[in-house]
C-alpha positions as CSV (number, residue, x, y, z in Angstrom):
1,X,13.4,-60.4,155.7
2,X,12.6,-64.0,156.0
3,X,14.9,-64.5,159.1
4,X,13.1,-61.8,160.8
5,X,9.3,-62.7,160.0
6,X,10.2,-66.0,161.3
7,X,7.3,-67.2,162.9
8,X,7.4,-67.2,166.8
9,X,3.8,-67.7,167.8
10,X,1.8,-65.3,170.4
11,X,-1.2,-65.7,168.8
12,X,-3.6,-67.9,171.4
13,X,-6.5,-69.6,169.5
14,X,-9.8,-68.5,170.5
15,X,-11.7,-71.7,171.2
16,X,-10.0,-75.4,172.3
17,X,-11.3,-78.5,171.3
18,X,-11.7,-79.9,173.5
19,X,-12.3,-76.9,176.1
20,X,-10.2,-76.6,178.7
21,X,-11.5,-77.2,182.4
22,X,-10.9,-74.0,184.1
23,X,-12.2,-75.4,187.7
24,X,-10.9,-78.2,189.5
25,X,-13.9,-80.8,189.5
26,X,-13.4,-84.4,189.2
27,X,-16.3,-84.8,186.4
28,X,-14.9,-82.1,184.3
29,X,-11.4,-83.2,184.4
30,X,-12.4,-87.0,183.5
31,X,-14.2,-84.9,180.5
32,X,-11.5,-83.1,179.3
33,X,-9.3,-86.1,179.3
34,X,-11.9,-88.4,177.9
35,X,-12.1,-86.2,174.7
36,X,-8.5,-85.3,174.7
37,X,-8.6,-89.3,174.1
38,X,-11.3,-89.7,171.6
39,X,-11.2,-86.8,168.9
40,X,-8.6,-86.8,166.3
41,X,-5.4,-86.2,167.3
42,X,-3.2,-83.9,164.8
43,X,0.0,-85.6,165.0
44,X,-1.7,-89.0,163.6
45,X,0.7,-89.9,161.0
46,X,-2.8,-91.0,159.0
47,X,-4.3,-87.2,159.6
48,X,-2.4,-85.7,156.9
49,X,-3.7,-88.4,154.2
50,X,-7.2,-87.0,154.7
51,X,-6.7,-83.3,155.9
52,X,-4.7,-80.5,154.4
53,X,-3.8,-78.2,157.0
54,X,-4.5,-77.4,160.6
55,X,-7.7,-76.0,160.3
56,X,-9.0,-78.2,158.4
57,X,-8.1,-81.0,161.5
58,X,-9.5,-78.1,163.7
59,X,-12.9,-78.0,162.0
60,X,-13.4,-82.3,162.0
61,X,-12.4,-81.9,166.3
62,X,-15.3,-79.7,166.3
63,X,-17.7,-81.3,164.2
64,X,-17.3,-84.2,166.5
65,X,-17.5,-82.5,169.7
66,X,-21.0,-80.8,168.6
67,X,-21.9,-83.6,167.1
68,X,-25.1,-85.6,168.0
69,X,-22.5,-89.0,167.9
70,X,-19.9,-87.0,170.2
71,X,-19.3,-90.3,172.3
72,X,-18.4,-92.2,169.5
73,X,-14.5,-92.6,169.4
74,X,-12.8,-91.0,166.0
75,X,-11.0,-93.4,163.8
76,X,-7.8,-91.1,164.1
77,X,-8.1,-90.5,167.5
78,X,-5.3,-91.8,170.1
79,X,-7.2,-94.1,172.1
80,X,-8.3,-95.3,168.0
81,X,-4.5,-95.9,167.6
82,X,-3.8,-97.9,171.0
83,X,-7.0,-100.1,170.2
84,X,-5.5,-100.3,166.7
85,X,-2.5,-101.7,168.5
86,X,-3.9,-103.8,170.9
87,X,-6.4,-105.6,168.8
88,X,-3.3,-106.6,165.9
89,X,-1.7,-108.4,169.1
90,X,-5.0,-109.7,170.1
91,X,-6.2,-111.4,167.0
92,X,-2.6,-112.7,166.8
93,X,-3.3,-114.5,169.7
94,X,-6.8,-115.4,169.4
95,X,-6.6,-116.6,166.1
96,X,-4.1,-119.3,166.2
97,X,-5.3,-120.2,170.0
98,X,-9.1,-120.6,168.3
99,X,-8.0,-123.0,165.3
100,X,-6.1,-124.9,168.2
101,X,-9.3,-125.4,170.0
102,X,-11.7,-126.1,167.6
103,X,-8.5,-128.8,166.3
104,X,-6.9,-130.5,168.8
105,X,-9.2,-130.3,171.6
106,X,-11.3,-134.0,172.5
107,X,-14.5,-133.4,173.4
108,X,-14.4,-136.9,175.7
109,X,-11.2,-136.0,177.6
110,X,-12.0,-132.7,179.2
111,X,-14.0,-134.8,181.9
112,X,-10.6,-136.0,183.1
113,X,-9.8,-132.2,183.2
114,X,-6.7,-132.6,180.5
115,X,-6.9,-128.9,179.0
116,X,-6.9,-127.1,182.2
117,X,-4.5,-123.9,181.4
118,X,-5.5,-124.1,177.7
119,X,-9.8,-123.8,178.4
120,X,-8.6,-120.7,181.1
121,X,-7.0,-119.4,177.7
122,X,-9.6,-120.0,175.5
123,X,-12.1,-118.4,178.0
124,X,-10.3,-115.0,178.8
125,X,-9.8,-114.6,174.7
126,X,-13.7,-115.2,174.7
127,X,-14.3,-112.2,177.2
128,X,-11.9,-109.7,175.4
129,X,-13.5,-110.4,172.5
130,X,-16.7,-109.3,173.7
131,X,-14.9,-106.4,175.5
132,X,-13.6,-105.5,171.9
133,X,-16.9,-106.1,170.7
134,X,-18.0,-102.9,173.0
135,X,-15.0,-100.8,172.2
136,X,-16.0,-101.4,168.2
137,X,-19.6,-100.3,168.7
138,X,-18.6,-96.9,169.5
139,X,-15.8,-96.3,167.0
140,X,-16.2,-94.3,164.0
141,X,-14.5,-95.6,160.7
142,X,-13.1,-94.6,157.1
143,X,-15.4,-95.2,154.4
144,X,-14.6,-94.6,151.0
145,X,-11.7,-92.5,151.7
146,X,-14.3,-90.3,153.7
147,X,-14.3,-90.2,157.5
148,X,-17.6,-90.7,159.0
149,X,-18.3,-90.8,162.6
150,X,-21.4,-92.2,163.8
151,X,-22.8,-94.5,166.3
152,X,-22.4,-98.2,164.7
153,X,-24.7,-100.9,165.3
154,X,-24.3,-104.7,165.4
155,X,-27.4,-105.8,163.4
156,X,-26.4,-103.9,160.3
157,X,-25.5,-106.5,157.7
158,X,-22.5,-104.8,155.4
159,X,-18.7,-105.3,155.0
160,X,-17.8,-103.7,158.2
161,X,-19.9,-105.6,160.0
162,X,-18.1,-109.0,159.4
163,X,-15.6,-107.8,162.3
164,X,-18.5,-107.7,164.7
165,X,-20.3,-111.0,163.8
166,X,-17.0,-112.8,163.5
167,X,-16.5,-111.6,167.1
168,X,-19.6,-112.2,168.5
169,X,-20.3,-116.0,166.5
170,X,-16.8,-116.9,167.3
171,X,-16.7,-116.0,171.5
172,X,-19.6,-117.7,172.0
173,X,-19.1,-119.1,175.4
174,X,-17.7,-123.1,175.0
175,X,-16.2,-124.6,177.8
176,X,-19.3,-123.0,180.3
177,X,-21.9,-125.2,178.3
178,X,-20.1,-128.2,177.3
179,X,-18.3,-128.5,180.7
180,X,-17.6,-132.0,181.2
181,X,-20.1,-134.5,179.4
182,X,-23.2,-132.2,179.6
183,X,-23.4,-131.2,176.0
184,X,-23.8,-134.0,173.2
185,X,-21.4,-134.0,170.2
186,X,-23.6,-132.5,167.5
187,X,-23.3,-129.4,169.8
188,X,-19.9,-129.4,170.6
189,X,-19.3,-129.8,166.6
190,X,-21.8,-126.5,166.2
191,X,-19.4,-124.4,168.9
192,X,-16.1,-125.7,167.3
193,X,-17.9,-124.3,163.5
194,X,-18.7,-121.0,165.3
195,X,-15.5,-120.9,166.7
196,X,-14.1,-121.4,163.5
197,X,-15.7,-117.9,162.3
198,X,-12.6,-116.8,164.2
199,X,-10.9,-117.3,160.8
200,X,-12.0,-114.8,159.2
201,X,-10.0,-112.0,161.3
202,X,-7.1,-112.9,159.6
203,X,-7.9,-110.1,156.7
204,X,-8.9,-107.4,159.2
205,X,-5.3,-108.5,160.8
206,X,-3.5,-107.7,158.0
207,X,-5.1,-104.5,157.3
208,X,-4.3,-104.0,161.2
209,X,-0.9,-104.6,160.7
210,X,-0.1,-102.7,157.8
211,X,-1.7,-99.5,159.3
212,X,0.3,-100.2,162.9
213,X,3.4,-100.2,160.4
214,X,2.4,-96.8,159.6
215,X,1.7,-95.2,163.0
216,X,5.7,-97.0,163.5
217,X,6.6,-94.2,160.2
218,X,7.3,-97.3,157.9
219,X,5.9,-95.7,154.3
220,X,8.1,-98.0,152.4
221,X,4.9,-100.3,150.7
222,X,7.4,-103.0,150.2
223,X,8.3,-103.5,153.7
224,X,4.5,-103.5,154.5
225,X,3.6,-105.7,152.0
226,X,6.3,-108.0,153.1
227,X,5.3,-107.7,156.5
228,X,2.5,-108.9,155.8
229,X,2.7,-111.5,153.4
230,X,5.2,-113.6,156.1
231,X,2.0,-113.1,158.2
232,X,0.1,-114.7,155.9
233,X,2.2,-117.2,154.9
234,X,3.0,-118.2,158.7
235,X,-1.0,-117.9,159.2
236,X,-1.6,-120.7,156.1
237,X,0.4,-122.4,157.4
238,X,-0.9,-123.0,160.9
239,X,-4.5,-123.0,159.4
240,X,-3.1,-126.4,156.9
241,X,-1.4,-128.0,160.3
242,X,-4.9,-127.6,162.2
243,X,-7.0,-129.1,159.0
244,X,-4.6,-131.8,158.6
245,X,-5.3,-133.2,162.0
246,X,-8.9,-132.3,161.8
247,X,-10.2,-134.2,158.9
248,X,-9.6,-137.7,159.7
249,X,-11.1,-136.3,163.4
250,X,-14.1,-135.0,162.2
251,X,-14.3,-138.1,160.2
252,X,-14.8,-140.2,163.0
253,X,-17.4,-137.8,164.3
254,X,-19.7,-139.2,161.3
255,X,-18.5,-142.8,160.8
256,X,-18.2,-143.8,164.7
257,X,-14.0,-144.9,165.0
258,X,-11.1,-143.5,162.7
259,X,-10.1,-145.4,160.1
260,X,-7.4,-148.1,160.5
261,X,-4.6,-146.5,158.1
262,X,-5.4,-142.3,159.9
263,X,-2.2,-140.8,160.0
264,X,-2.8,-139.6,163.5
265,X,-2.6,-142.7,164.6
266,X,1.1,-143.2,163.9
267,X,3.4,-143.1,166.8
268,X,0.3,-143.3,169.4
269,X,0.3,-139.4,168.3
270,X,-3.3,-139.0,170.0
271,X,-1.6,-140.3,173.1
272,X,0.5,-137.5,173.1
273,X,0.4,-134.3,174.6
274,X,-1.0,-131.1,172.7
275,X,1.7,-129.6,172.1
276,X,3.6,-132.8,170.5
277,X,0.2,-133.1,168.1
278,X,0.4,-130.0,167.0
279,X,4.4,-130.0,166.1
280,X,3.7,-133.5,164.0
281,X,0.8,-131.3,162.0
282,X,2.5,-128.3,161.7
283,X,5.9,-130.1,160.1
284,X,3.7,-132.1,157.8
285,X,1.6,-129.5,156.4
286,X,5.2,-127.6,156.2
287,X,6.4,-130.5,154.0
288,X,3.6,-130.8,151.9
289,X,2.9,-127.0,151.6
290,X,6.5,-126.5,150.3
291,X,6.8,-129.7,148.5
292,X,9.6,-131.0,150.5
293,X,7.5,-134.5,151.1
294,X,4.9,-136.0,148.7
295,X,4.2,-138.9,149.5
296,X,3.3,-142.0,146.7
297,X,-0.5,-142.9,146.7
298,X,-0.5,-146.2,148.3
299,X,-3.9,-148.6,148.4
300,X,-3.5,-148.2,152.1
301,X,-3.4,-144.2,151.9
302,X,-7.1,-142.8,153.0
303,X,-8.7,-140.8,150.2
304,X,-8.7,-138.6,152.8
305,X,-5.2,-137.9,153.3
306,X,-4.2,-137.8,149.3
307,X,-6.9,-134.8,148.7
308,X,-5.7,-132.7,152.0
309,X,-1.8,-133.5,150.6
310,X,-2.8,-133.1,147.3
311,X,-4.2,-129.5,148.2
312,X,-1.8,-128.3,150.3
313,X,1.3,-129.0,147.7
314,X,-1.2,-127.1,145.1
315,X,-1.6,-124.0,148.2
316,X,2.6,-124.1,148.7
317,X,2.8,-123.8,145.1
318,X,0.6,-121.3,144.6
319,X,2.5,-119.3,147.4
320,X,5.7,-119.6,145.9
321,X,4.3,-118.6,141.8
322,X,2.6,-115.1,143.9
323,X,5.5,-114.6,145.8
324,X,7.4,-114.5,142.5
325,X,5.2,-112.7,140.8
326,X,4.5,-110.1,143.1
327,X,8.0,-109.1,143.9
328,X,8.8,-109.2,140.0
329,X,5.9,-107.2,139.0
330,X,7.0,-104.5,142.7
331,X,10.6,-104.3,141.6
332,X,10.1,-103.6,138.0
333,X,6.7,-101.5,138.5
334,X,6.1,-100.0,141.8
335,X,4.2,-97.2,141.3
336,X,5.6,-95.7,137.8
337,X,4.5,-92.3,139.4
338,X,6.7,-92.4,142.3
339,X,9.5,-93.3,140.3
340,X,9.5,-90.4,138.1
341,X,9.0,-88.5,141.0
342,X,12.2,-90.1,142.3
343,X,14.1,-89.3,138.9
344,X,12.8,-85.7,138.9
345,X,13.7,-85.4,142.6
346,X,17.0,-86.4,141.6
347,X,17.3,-84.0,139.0
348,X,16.3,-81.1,140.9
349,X,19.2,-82.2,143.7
350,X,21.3,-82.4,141.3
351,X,20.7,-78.7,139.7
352,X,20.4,-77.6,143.5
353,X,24.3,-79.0,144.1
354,X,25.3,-77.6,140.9
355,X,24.2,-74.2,141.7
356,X,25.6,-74.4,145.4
357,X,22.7,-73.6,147.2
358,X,22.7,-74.1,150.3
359,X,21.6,-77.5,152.6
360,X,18.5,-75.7,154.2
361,X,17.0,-74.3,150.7
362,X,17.7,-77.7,149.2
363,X,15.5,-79.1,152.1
364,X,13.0,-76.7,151.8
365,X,12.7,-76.8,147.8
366,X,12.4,-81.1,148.4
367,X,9.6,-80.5,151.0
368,X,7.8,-78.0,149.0
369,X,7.8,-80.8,145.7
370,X,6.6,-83.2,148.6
371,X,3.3,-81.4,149.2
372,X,2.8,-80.4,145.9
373,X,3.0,-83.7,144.6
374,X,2.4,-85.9,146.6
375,X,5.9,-88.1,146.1
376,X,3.7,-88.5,142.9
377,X,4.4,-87.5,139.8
378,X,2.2,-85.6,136.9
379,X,2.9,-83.0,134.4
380,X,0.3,-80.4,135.0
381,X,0.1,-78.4,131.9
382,X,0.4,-81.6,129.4
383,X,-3.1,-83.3,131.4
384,X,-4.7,-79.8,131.4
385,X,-4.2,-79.7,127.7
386,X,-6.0,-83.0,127.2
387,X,-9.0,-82.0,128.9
388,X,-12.0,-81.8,127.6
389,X,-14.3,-78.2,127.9
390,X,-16.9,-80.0,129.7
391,X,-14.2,-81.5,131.9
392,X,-12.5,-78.7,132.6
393,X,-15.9,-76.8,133.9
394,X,-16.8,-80.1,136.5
395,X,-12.8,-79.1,137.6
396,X,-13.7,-75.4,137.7
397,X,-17.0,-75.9,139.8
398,X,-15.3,-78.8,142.2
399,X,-12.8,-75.5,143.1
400,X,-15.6,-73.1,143.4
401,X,-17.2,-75.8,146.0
402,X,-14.1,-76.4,147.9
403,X,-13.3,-72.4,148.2
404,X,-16.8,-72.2,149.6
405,X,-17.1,-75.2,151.8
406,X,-13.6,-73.3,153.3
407,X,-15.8,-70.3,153.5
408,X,-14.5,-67.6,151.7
409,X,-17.4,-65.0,152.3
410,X,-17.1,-62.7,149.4
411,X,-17.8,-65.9,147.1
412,X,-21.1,-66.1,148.5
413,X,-22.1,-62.7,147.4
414,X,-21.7,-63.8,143.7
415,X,-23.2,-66.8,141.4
416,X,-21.3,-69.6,139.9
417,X,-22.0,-67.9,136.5
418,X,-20.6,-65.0,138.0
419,X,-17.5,-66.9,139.8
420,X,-16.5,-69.4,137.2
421,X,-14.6,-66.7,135.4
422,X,-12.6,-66.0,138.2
423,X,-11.7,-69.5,138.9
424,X,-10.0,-69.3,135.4
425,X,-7.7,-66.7,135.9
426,X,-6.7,-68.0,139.3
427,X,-2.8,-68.9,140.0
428,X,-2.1,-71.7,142.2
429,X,0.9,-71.2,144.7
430,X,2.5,-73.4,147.7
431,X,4.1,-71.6,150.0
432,X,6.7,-73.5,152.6
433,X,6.5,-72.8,156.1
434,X,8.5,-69.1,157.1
435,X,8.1,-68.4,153.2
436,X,7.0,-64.7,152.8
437,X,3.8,-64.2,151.3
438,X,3.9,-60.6,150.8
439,X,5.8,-58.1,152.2
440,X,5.0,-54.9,153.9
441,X,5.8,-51.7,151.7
442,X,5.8,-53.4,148.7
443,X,3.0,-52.6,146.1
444,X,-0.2,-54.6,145.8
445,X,0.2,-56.3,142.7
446,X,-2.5,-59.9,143.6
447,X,-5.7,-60.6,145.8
448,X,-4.7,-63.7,147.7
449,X,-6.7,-66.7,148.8
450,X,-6.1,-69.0,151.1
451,X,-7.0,-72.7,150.1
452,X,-5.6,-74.6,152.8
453,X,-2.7,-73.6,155.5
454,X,-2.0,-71.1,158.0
455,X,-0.6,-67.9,157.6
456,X,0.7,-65.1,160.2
457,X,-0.1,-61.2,160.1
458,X,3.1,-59.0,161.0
459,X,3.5,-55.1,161.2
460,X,6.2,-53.4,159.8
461,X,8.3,-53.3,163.5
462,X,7.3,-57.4,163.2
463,X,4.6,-57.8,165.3
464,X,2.6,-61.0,165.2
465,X,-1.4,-59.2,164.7
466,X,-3.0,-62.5,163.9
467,X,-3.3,-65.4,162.0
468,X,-5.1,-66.4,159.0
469,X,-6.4,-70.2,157.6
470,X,-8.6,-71.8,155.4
471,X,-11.0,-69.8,153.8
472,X,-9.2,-66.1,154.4
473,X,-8.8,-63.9,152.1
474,X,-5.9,-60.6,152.3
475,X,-4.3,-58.3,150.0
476,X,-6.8,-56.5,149.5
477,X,-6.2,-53.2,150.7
478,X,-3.8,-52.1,148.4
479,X,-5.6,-52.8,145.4
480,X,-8.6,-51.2,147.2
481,X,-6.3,-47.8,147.7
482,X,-4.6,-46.5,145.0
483,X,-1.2,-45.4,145.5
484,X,-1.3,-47.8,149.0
485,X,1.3,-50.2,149.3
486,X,0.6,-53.5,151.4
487,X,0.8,-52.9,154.8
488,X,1.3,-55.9,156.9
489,X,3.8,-59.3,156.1
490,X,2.0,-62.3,155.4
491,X,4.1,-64.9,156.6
492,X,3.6,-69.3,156.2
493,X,3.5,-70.9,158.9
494,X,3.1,-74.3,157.7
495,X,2.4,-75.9,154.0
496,X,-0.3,-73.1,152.5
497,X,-2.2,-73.8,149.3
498,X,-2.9,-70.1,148.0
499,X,-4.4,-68.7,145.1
500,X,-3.8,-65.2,144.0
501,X,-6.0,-63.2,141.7
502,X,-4.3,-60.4,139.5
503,X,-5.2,-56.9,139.6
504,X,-6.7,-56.5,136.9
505,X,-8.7,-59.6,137.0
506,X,-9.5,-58.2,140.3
507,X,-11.0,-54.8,139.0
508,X,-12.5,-56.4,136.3
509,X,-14.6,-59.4,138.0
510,X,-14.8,-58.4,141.6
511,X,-15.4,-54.6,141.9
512,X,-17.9,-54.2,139.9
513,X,-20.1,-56.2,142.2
514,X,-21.2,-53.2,144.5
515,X,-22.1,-56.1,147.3
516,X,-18.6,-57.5,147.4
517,X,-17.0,-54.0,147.2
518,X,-19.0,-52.9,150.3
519,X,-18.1,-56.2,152.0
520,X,-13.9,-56.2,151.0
521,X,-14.0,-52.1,152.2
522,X,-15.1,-53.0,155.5
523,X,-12.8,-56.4,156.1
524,X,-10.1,-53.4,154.5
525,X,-11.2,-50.9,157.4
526,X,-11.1,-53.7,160.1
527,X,-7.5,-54.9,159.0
528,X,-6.5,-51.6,158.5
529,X,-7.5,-50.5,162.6
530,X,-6.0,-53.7,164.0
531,X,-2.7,-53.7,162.3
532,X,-2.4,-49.7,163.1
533,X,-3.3,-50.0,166.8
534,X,-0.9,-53.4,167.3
535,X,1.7,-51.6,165.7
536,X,1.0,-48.4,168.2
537,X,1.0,-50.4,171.1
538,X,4.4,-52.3,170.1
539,X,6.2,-49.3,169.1
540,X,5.1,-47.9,172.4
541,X,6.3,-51.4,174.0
542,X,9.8,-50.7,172.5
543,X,10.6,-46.9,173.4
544,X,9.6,-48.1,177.2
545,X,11.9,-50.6,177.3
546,X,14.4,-49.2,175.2
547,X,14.3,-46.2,177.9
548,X,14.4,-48.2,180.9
549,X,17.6,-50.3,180.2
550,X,18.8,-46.8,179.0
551,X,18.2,-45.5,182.7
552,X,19.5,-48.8,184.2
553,X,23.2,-48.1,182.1
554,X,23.3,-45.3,183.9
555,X,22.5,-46.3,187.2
556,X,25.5,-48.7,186.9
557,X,27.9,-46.2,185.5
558,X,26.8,-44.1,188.5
């Protein structure tokens, strides 16, 4: 049965979201493609964190489209996931060039036009910023574990602005006004500290680069958390090379010369080129970041010098004890839930090998504890047992409110005094996709519901009528009927969240509502007409074709 209700969709939806451009202008097409780009896009691997099911997607596409914000790019759209992409390589970038400029670069020597290549650079990072800048204004964002897509605005002062003024401070626009020696050094120190801001990117990076990891399909939170603690690590550490050459800088910025024991002035080091500065920082911050070089105070040492070596011995050190710790506290912790899950998982294989079942049930019977779950495990009937009454009813009425935001119609004939009941008596199922709901000819035993999923219609001969998702409701006719046995094959077509009512609770809570009666004997009536005539026309489908390769065997043997 379930090789022959597998599902082969011929079922074309109704509406496409975005519509399809059924003329050939240039405006339209430029449409289609601009919301192909910009509404959420199914196969995100982060989709299926927030949504359930297809229709569920299908309904957040078309809350955005008819949305008043319908320009505003969705935060699980494509073009979302290519920005994603190319703003983690672009901060990369910007924020070690940034700490470089606002470093190494002399004020007094870009007269003699010694940073040509490097103020081109810093100039082009300033303008993609401010392109990025743009692109960020119209994207929506998750908040709260809740998608919300809306127009965002600069001047709002929250934690998702600090992107935007980091961006906007930081690109202010240098090297155009202090060109040569027009600007005086109490502004050039004002557009290095805004330039700094740059800095604060680095945690909007790492959150950047841990969700790129999983549009890649890395779900291992130990690679990503090793990802991107080398990040950080590597970024410290370029930050401590910069501040080491910067303080006794910025020191002479306020005292007039540098003083006579600087470290930067050993080896003629601000003679040097930029790049040879910034090796000499980087390997001494190294040193003293990881403790391979502490050097003795000495009455000769600046005080300077001793705090900044001081602090970046304490930073290494701290590195290394949360390193530790972390991985300690990941190897022997991570996630208790997910590894009972991981026992129970391989329990369950284990039973499955025992019993010989065979590779494609075993599959099916893993992905079915996947959805269910969650690769998390809990043991439903002990937490249900701890429950409080009161807490039990705020459960009860957050499923009466998620069955009717999924619009289940006959719930909004009845009150939630009237409903809660119900709710209690309800079974919970997850069906895989090609599992067999119900079969036709058998007798009506539940009234099903579907939470979340999608589910196929068949006739008897196995023709596909139509398909059902969140919100529907079937079975119903043969509990309607007495002495009626179902009469189409409900078939999953992908991960389906059902509830299913028993017969008796069905007679006993729903029927004797005359509204919802009226309402189920009509959806009965419908169902009942569109299965019959699809079934007529297929059956007629059949004996014409059967009859015409009949007549075409006997051409040939003619």
């Amino acid at each position: 049965m379930v090789g022959r209700f597998k599902h082969r969709c011929t079922i074309r939806h109704k509406e496409h979201i975005p519509p399809k451009t059924t003329t050939d202008d240039f405006w339209d097409r430029c449409r289609y493609r601009w919301f192909s780009w910009t509404l959420l896009l199914e196969s995100n691997p982060l989709s299926s964190r927030y949504f359930r099911s297809e229709r569920s997607m299908y309904n957040e596409k078309k809350r955005h489209y008819y949305s008043k914000n319908f320009f505003t790019i969705h935060p699980l759209s494509r073009m979302a996931a290519y920005h994603d992409t190319l703003r983690c390589l672009f901060y990369f970038v910007a924020i070690a060039v940034k700490c470089v400029d606002v470093t190494f670069i002399q004020r007094l020597l870009l007269s003699t036009n010694t940073y040509p290549t490097f103020t081109v650079l810093v100039n082009l990072i300033d303008t993609i910023s401010w392109l990025n800048v743009l692109v960020l204004m119209f994207r929506g964002h998750i908040h709260q574990d809740r998608i919300v897509i809306e127009f965002r605005r600069i001047v709002r002062l929250n934690a998702t602005s600090v992107v935007f003024w980091a961006e906007i401070l930081s690109s202010a626009p240098k090297y155009f006004v202090c060109s040569k020696k027009i600007c005086s050094e109490s502004i050039w120190v004002v557009f290095n500290a805004l330039s700094a801001l740059k800095l604060l990117l680095v945690f909007q990076l790492l959150t950047l680069i841990g969700r790129n990891l999983e549009y890649q399909g890395v779900k291992t939170k130990l690679a990503v958390f090793l990802i991107q603690l080398a990040y950080a690590v590597l970024a410290l550490n370029h930050i401590l090379a910069c501040v080491v050459f910067a303080v006794p800088m910025y020191r002479s910025y306020f005292t007039g010369q540098l003083h006579k024991d600087a470290w930067v002035l050993e080896n003629n080091l601000l003679e040097k080129p930029l790049y040879t500065q910034y090796f000499f920082s980087f390997f001494k911050a190294s040193s003293q970041m990881f403790g391979v070089e502490i050097s003795a105070y000495k009455s000769y040492i600046t005080w300077e010098s001793t705090l900044i070596n001081m602090f970046n011995y304490t930073v290494g050190k701290t590195i290394h004890i949360v390193i530790c710790v972390t991985l300690l506290h990941t190897l022997h912790n991570r996630n208790i839930q997910e590894m009972k899950y991981q026992q129970m998982i391989g329990q369950l294989s284990n039973w499955m090998k025992n019993k010989e079942l065979p590779t494609k049930i075993q599959q099916r019977v893993i992905d079915y504890h996947d959805y269910y779950y969650r690769k998390r495990y809990f043991n439903q009937i002990d937490i249900n047992r701890l429950l409080s009454t009161s807490l039990k009813l705020k459960i009860t009425e957050n499923t009466l409110r998620v069955l009717r935001e999924t619009n289940v119609t006959i719930f909004g004939k009845l009150t939630d005094e009237a409903i809660q009941p119900i709710l209690q008596n309800f079974i919970l199922e997850v069906y895989c996709p090609n599992d067999v709901v119900v079969s036709c000819g058998t007798r009506g035993r539940f009234l099903y519901f579907l939470a979340s999923g999608t589910v196929a219609v068949y006739t008897y001969s196995g023709k596909e009528v139509c398909h059902l998702q969140d919100g529907a409701y079937f079975g119903e006719l043969s509990l309607l009927l007495k002495e009626t046995h179902v009469t189409a094959t409900i078939t999953a077509i992908e991960m389906s969240k059902i509830y299913k009512l028993k017969k008796e609770h069905f007679e006993r809570f729903i029927l004797s509502n005359r509204d919802i009666y009226d309402v189920l004997i009509q959806e009965a009536e419908a169902r009942l007409s569109q299965i019959l005539t699809v079934e007529e026309a297929y059956q007629k489908l059949l004996f014409t074709k059967l009859y015409s390769r009949n007549d075409l065997i006997q051409e040939n043997i003619s």
